[in-house]
C-alpha positions in Angstrom: 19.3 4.1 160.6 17.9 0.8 162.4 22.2 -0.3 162.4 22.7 3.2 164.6 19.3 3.1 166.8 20.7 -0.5 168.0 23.9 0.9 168.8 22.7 4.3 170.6 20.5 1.4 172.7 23.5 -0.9 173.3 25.7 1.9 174.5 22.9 3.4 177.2 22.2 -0.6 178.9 26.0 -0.8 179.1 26.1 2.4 180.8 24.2 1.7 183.1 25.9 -1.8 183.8 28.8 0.3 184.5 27.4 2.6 186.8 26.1 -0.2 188.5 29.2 -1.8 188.6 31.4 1.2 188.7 33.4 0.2 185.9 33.6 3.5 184.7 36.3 3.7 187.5 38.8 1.8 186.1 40.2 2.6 182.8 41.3 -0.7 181.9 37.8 -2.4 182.2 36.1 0.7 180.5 38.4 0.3 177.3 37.7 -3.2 177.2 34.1 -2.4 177.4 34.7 0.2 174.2 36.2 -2.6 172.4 33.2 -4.8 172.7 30.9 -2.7 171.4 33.0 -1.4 168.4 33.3 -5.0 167.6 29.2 -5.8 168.1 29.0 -2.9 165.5 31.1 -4.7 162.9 29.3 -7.5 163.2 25.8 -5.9 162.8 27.3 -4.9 159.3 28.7 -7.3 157.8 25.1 -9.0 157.1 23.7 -6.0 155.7 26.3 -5.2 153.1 26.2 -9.1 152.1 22.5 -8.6 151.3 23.1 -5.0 149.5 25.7 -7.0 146.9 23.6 -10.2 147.0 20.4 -7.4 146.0 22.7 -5.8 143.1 23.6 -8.8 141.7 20.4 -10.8 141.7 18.8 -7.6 139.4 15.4 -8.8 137.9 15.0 -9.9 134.2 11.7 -11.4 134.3 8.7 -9.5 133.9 5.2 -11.1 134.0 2.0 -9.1 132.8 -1.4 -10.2 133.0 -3.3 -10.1 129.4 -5.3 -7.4 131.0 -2.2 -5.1 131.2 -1.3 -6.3 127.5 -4.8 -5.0 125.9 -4.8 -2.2 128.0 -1.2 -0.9 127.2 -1.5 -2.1 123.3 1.5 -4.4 123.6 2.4 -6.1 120.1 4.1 -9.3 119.3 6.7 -10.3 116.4 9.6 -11.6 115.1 13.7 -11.1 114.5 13.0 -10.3 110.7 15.5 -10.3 107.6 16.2 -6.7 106.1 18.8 -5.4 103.8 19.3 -1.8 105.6 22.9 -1.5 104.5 23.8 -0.4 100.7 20.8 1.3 100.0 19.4 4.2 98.4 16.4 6.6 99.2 13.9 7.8 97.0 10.5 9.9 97.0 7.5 7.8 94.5 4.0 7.8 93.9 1.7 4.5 93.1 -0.2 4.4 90.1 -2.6 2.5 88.1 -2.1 1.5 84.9 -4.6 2.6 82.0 -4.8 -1.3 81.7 -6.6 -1.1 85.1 -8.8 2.2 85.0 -11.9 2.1 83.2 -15.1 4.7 83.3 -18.5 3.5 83.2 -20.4 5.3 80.1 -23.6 4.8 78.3 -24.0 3.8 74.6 -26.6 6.1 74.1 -27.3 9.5 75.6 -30.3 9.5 78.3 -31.3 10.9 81.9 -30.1 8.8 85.2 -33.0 7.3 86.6 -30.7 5.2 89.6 -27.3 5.0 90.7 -26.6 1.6 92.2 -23.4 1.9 94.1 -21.2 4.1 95.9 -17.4 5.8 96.0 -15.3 2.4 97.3 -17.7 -0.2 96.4 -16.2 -2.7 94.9 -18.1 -4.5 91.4 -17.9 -7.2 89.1 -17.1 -7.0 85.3 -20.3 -6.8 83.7 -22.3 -5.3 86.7 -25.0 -2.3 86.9 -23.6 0.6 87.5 -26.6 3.0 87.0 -29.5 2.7 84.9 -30.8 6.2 81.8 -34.2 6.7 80.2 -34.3 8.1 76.8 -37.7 7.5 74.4 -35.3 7.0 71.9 -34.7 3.5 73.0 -38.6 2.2 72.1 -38.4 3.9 69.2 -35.3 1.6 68.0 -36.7 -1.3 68.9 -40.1 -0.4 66.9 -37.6 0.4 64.2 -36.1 -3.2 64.2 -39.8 -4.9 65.4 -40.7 -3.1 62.1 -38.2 -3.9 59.6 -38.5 -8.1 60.7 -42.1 -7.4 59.5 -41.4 -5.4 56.0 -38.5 -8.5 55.1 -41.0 -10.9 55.3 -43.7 -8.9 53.0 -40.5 -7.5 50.9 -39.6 -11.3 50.6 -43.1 -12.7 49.8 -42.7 -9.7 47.1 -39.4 -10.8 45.8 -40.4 -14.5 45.4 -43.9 -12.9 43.0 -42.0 -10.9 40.8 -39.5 -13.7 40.5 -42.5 -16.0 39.1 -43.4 -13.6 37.2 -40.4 -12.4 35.4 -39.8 -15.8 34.7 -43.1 -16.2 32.8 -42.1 -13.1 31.1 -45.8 -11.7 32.6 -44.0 -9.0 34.4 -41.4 -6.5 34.0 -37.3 -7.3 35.0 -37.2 -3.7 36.6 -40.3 -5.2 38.8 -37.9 -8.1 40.1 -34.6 -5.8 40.6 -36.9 -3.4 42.6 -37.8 -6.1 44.9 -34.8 -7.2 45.6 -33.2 -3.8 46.1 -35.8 -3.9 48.2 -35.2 -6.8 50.9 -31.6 -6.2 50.7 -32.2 -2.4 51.9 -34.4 -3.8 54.6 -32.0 -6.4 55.8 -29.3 -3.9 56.0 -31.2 -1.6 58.1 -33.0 -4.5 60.2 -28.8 -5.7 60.9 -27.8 -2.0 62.0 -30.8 -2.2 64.2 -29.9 -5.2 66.0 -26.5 -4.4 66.9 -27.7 -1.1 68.4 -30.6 -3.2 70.7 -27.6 -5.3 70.8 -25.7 -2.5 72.5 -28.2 -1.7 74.9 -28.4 -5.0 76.4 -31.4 -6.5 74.9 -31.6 -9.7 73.0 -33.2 -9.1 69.9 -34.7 -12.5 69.3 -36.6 -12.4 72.3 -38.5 -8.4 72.0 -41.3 -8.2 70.7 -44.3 -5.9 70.7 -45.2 -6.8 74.7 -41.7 -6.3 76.5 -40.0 -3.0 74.6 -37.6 -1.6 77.2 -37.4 2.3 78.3 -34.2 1.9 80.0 -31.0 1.3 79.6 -27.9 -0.6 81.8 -24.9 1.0 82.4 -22.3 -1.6 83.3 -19.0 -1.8 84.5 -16.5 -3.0 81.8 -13.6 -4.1 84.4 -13.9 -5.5 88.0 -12.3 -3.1 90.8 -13.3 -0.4 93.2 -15.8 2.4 92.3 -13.4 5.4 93.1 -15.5 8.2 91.7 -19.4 8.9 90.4 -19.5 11.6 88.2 -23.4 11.6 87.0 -26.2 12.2 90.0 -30.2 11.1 89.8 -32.0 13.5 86.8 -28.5 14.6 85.2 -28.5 14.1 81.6 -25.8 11.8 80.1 -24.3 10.9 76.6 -21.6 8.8 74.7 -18.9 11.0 76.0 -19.9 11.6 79.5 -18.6 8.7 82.2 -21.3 7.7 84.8 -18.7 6.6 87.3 -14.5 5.4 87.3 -13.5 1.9 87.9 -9.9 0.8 89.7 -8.7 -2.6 89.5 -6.2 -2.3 92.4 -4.8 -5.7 92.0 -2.0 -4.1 89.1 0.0 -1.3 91.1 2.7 0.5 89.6 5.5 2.0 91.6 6.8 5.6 90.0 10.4 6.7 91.2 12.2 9.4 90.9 16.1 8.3 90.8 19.3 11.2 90.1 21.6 11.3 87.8 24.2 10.0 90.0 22.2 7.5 91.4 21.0 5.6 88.3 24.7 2.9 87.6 23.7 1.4 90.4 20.0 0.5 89.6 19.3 -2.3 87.5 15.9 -4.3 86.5 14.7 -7.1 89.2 15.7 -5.0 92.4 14.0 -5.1 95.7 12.2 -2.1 96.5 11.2 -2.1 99.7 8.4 1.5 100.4 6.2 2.8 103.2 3.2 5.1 102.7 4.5 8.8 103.7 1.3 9.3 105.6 1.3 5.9 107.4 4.9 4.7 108.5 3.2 1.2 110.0 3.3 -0.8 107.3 6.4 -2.3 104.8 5.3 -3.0 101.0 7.7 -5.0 97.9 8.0 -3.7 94.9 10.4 -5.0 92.3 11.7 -2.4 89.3 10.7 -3.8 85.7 11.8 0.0 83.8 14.3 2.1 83.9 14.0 5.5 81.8 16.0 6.5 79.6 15.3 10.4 79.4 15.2 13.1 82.1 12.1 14.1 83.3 11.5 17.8 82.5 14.2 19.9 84.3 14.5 18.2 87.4 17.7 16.0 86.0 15.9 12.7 87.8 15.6 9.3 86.0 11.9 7.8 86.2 12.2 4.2 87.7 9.1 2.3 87.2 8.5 -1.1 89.9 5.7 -3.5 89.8 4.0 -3.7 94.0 4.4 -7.1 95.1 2.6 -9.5 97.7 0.5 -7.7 99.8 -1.5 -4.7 98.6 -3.9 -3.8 101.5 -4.5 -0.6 101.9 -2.8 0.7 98.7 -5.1 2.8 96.2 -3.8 4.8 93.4 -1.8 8.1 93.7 -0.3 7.4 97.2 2.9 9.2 97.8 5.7 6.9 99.3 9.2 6.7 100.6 11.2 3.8 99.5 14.4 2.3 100.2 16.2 0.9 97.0 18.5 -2.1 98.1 21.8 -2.2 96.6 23.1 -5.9 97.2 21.3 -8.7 99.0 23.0 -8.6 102.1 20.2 -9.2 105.0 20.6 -9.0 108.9 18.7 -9.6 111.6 16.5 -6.6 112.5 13.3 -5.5 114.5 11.6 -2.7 115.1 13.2 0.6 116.6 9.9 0.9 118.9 11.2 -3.1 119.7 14.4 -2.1 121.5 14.8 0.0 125.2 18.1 1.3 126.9 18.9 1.0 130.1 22.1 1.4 132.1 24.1 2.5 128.7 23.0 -0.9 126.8 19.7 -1.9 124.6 18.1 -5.0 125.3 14.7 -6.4 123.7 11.9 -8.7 125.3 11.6 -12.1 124.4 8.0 -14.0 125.4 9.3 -16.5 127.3 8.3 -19.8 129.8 10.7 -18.9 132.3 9.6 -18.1 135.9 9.9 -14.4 137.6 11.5 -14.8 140.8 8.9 -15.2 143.8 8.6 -11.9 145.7 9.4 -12.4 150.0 6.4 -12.5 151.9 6.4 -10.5 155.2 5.5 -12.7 158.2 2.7 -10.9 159.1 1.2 -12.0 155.3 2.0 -15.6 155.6 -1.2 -16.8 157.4 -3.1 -15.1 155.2 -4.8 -17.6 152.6 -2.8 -17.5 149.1 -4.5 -15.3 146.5 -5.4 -16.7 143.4 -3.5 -15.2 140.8 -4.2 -13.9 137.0 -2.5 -15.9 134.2 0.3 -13.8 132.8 2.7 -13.7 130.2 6.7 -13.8 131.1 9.4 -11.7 129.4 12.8 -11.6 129.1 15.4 -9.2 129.1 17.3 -9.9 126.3 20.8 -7.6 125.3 21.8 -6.6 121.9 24.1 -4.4 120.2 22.2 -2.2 117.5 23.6 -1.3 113.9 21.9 0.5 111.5 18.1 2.1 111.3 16.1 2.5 108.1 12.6 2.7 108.2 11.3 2.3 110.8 13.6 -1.0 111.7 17.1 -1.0 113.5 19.9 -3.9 112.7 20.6 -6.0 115.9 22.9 -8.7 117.1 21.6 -10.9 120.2 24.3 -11.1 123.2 22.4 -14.2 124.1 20.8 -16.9 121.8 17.2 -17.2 122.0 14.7 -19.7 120.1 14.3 -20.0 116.6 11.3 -17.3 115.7 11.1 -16.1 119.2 8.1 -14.1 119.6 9.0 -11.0 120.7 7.7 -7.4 121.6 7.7 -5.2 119.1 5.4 -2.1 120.6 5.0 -1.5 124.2 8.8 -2.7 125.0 9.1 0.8 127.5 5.9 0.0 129.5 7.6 -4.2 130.2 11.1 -2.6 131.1 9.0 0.2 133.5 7.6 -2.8 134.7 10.6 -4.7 135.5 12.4 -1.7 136.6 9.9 -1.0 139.5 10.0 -4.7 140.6 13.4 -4.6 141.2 12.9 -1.2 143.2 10.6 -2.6 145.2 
C-alpha cells in the first residue's frame, strides 16, 4: 500500500509537469515519461522484497523470559535422560508390604484406653507409646509378686529351722520336706509373677509398696508409619484386639501380573521401571527377585514379584501401578513428551542457554528516550530433534544440533517459550 500511494503521487506531479510543459502533445516525450516512472517503480521494490527474504531468513530462536514469567507460567527445568523404551513389556501391579514390615500395636493384658498418643501417618520409633489401658488387675499383680518376695523370705527363715531341727532329730522329716515344698512353690509363683510385671513394663526390682502402677504402655514393636488406630478413648481392649497398625515403608514389594505368553522373556534381576496409575509425574525402580511358578486362580497370569528401589517417596502400601518391564539394556536419549513442541512440521526442544536474543529496532521517535532498565531473564534455544518412541510419559529423541553435556533443558511449559518466540518474530 505505501509502494502504490507513492506511485499514485508520482504520476499526478508529473502530470502536471506535462500540462505545464505540454508534453502530453507529443507522443514521443510522453512515452519516455511512462518509461521513467515504470522504471522508479522497480526500483521502489526491489528493497522491500530484499528485506521480506532477509526477514524470513533471519526467523528468531532465542527467547528470553524474565523469572517472573517462569513462576508465573510453572516452567520446569531438566535433563536429556537415559531410558530403555524399546523391547519392553507392559503390565498392571500393586505395591505391597511384606508381613516382615507390618506390625499391630496390642496390649499384653486386657484393659480400657485411657490415651491415644498419635495419629493415622505419624511416624514412631520401635519401642514407642502408642496408647496407654487401665485395668485394676495390674496392682493386684504386682501385690501378688510384692507378696510372694515377703512369704520366700519367712518360708526360707522356716526352711533353714526345720533343717536344724531335723538334724538334731528334735523335729519331724515331713516338717523339713513341707518347708521346702514350701519355698520352692513360692519361688515358682514369685518367677511367673515377675515375668508378667515384666510384660507390662515395669522393673520388678525397683516396685515396691509406694510406686504400684495402674496403667499399662502399649508400644510399637517395629518403627514405621501409623497407618490405622483401631481402639478410641474408653473402648475396652484385650490380648487379641490391636490398638493401632504399624508400616515400615522402607521394604516395598512390587506384585505383577505377567501372561502366559509373556513369562520366557522375564528373568530375575530385570529393571522394572512403574508409575503410580493415579499420579503419572513421578518414575520409580523396581528390580524382579520371584518369578511364580503357578497360575494365579483362573486368570492364566504368572505373579512376578520386584523389590522397589532408590527412591520411595510418596509410595505407601496397596498403590496400584503401571509398569514397563525392559527387555534388554538398550538406552537412548529421551525427555519428556510435555518437553518437546512442533512447529512448521518439525519438533524442537528448549535448551537454557547464554546466547543473546537478537536486539529488537528502535523506532526514531524512541531513541531519545532514556534506556529502560531491564529485568534479568533467562535465554532459550530452539533446539530440532527427531522423536522415536514414547512410553510413559517420555519420548526417544535425537538432537539435529549438539548441545552441552547435561544441558538444562525445559521440561514443562515448552508451549508457553515457543508462543513466546513465535510472537517475537511476528512482531
Amino acid at each position: 500500500m505505501p509502494l502504490l500511494n507513492s506511485i499514485i503521487l508520482q504520476i499526478n506531479k508529473l502530470k502536471k509537469k506535462m500540462k505545464s510543459l505540454k508534453i502530453y502533445k507529443n507522443p514521443l516525450l510522453l512515452f519516455a515519461f511512462c518509461l521513467l516512472i515504470v522504471s522508479c517503480g522497480k526500483t521502489e521494490t526491489k528493497p522491500e522484497e530484499e528485506q521480506k527474504t532477509k526477514t524470513e531468513e533471519a526467523a528468531p530462536t532465542i527467547a528470553s523470559l524474565t523469572a517472573e514469567q517462569i513462576k508465573t507460567v510453572g516452567i520446569q527445568f531438566g535433563t536429556i535422560e537415559q531410558k530403555q523404551l524399546k523391547a519392553t513389556l507392559r503390565a498392571n501391579g500393586a505395591l505391597r508390604v511384606p508381613n516382615n514390615n507390618k506390625a499391630n500395636a496390642t496390649s499384653m493384658y486386657g484393659g480400657v484406653i485411657k490415651g491415644i498418643n498419635v495419629q493415622l501417618g505419624d511416624f514412631v520409633k520401635k519401642g514407642q507409646v502408642i496408647a496407654t489401658i487401665v485395668n485394676p488387675q495390674f496392682i493386684q499383680l504386682q501385690e501378688e509378686y510384692l507378696s510372694a518376695s515377703s512369704k520366700i523370705i519367712f518360708a526360707e527363715q522356716e526352711l533353714a529351722r526345720q533343717k536344724e531341727l531335723n538334724s538334731g532329730n528334735a523335729g519331724a522329716l515331713k516338717n523339713y520336706q513341707n518347708a521346702d515344698a514350701e519355698l520352692k512353690s513360692i519361688r515358682t509363683r514369685r518367677a511367673s509373677l515377675q515375668q508378667q510385671i515384666k510384660l507390662m513394663g515395669i522393673n520388678p526390682n525397683s516396685l515396691s509398696n509406694s510406686n504400684l502402677r495402674s496403667t499399662l504402655s502399649v508400644t510399637s514393636p517395629i518403627t514405621g508409619t501409623i497407618s490405622n488406630v483401631f481402639s478410641k478413648i474408653g473402648s475396652y481392649v484385650d490380648v487379641s484386639s490391636p490398638v493401632a497398625e504399624i508400616v515400615d515403608n522402607s521394604q516395598l514389594h512390587l506384585d505383577l501380573n505377567i501372561f502366559e505368553k509373556d513369562l520366557p522373556i522375564l528373568k530375575v534381576g530385570q529393571i522394572i521401571h512403574f508409575r503410580i496409575t493415579n499420579n503419572s509425574g513421578q518414575d520409580y525402580n523396581a528390580k524382579v527377585y520371584s518369578i511364580g511358578a503357578a497360575f494365579e486362580n483362573d486368570s492364566k497370569s504368572i505373579p512376578v514379584h520386584a523389590t522397589v528401589q532408590g527412591n520411595k517417596t510418596g509410595l505407601i502400601d496397596g498403590m496400584n501401578i503401571t509398569a514397563i518391564v525392559s527387555l534388554n539394556n538398550v538406552t537412548s536419549d529421551a525427555v519428556p513428551t510435555d518437553a518437546i513442541v512442533s512447529a512448521d512440521g518439525k519438533e524442537y526442544i528448549f535448551v537454557v542457554t547464554n546466547k543473546k536474543a537478537e536486539e529488537e529496532p528502535q523506532e526514531e521517535e524512541n531513541k531519545s528516550e532514556e534506556p529502560k532498565s531491564k529485568e534479568p531473564t533467562t535465554n532459550f534455544e530452539k533446539i530440532e530433534v527427531a522423536i522415536g518412541v514414547s512410553n510413559m510419559g517420555y519420548t526417544a529423541i535425537t538432537l539435529v544440533k549438539e548441545i552441552p553435556v547435561n544441558a538444562k533443558i525445559v521440561t514443562k511449559g515448552a508451549f508457553f517459550v515457543n508462543a513466546k518466540l513465535t510472537n517475537k518474530g511476528e512482531e
